[in-house]
C-alpha distance (Angstrom), angle and dihedral (degrees) to the residues before:
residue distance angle dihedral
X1 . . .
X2 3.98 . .
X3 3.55 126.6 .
X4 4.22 86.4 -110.7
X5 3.62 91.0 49.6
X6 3.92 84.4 55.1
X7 3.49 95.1 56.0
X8 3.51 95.8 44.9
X9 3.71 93.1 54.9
X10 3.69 91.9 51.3
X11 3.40 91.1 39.7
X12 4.04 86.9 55.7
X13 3.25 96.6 43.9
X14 3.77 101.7 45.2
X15 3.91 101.5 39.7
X16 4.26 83.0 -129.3
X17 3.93 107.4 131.2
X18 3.79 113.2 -107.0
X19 3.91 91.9 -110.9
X20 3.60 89.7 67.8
X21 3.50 94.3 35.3
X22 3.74 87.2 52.1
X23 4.27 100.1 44.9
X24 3.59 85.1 49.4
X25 4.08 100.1 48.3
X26 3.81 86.2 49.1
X27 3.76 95.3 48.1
X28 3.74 89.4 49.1
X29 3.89 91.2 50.6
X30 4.12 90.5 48.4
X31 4.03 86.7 53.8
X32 3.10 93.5 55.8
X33 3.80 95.5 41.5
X34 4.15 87.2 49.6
X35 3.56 90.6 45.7
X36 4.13 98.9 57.9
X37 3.84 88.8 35.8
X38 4.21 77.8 62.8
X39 4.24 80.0 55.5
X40 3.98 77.1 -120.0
X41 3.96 122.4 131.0
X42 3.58 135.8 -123.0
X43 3.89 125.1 -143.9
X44 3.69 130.2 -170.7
X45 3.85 113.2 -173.5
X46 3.51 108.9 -126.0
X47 3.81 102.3 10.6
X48 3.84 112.6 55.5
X49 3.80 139.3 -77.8
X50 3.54 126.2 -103.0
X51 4.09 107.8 -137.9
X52 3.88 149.4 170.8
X53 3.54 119.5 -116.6
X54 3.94 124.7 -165.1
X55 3.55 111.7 -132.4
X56 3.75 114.0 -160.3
X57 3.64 132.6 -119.7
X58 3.50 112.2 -92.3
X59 4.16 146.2 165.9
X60 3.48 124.9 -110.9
X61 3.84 128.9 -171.9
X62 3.81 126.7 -140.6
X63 4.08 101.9 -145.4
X64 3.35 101.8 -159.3
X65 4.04 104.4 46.2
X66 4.27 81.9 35.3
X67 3.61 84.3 -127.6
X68 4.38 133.9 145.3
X69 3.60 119.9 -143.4
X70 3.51 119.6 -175.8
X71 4.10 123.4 -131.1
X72 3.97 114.0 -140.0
X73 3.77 111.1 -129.5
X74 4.07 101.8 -95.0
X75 4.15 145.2 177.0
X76 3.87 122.6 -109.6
X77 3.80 132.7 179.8
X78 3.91 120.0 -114.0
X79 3.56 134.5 163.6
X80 3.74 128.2 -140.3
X81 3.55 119.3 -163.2
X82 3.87 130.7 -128.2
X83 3.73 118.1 -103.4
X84 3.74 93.5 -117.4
X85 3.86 86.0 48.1
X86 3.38 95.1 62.5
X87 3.53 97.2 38.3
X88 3.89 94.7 62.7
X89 4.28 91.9 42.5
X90 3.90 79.9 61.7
């Protein structure tokens, strides 16, 4: 599913006009954005939370110069869903 096909099933559903539907999807998705640049978390009871993991730092070989490179320790985004989330995906 799209973001357009998003807003067009909450604009269905909701009887809001898919401007607003829109504006307000995208300002949702650049709060949460802002929010793990921040290396904060964001949690939505019943659906999932939206967190930063740590990855470590690591080595990593280039096979075909036969070379080692080393990978700084760094942030990325990951989302773990809610238990009732998962339960009704099953």
């Amino acid at each position: 599913m799209t973001k357009a096909e998003i807003v067009n099933e909450i604009a269905k559903n909701t009887g809001i006009d898919k401007a607003t539907v829109l504006t307000t999807v995208e300002a949702f998705m650049d709060s949460v954005k802002d929010t793990l640049a921040r290396n904060e978390n964001v949690y939505l009871r019943g659906f999932g939370s939206f967190i930063v993991k740590k990855r470590a730092q690591k080595t990593a070989r280039n096979i075909s110069k036969h070379t080692t490179i080393i990978i700084p320790e760094h942030n990325i985004p990951a989302f773990k869903p809610a238990k009732t989330f998962v339960s009704q995906v099953k």
